[in-house]
N, C-alpha and C positions, 0 to 999 in steps of 0.2 A: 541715489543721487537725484534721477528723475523726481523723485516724489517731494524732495524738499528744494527742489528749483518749482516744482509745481503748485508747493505750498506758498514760497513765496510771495511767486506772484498773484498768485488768489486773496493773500493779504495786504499788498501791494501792487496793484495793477499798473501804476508808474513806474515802478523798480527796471529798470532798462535794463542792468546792470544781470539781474537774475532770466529777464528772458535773452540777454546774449549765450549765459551761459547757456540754458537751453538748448540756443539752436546749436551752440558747439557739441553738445549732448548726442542730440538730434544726428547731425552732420558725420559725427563719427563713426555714426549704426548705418549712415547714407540714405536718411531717413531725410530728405532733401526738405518734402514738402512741408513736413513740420518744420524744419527746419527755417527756412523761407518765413515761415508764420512769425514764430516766433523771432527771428530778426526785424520783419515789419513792426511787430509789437515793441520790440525794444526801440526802432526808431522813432515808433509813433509817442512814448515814451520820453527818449531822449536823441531829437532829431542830428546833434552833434557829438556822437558816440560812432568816431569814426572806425572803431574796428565791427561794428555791427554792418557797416557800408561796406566796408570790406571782404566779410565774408557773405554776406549779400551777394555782392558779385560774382564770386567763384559759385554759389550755389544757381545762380541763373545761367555762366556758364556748362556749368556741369548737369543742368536741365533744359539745355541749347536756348535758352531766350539770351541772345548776343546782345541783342538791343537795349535792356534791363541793366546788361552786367558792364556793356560801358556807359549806361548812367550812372549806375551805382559807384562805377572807380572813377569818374568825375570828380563825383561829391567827398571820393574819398581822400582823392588829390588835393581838392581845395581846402578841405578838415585841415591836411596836414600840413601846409601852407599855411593859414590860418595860425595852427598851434605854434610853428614853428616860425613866427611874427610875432606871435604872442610871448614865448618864452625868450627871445630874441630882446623884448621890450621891457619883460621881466628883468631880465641880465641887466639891463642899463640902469635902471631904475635901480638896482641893488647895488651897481658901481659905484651911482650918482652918490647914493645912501652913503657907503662907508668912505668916500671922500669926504663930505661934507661931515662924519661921525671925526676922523683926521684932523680936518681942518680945526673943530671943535675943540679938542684934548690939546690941541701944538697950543690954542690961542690962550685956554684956560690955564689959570694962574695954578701953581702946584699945590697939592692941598700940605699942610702942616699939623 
């Protein structure tokens, strides 16, 4: 599994997605500091990948830098705030959608 997260990202050094998995790789063996690595890469990556923040922070916790792990659950609170404003905005917009689809059909004359 290591090897084809590591191919990956060698073939896609943006791929956020392949170095999250990594550090959960990583993290599992408690292999921290790669660990660590590769969640900066996937942030640097993709800086709104809030579960990379996430476990970011338990990895700074669990290698005592406090300071790090309650930035990292900052930014991981505000993602999910964020998302959950977002989906939130989604919903309505979808409401809006299938009223106005409603209104539509009642107005339109019956097809023959």
């Amino acid at each position: 599994m290591e090897s084809l997260l590591q191919k990956a990202v060698s073939l896609d050094p943006n791929f956020g997605d392949a170095y999250l998995k990594l550090g959960i790789w990583y993290s599992e063996d408690k292999q921290y500091a790669p660990a660590i690595s590769s969640w900066q890469k996937a942030l640097a990556a993709q800086p709104r990948l809030a579960d990379a923040h996430y476990r970011l922070a338990q990895a700074y916790m669990r290698t005592g830098n406090k300071l790090k792990a309650r930035s990292e659950m900052q930014v991981y609170g505000q993602l999910l705030k964020e998302q959950g404003q977002e989906t939130e905005t989604e919903r309505q917009r979808m409401q809006q959608f299938v009223y106005t689809l409603r209104g539509k059909s009642a107005a339109s004359p019956p097809l023959n």
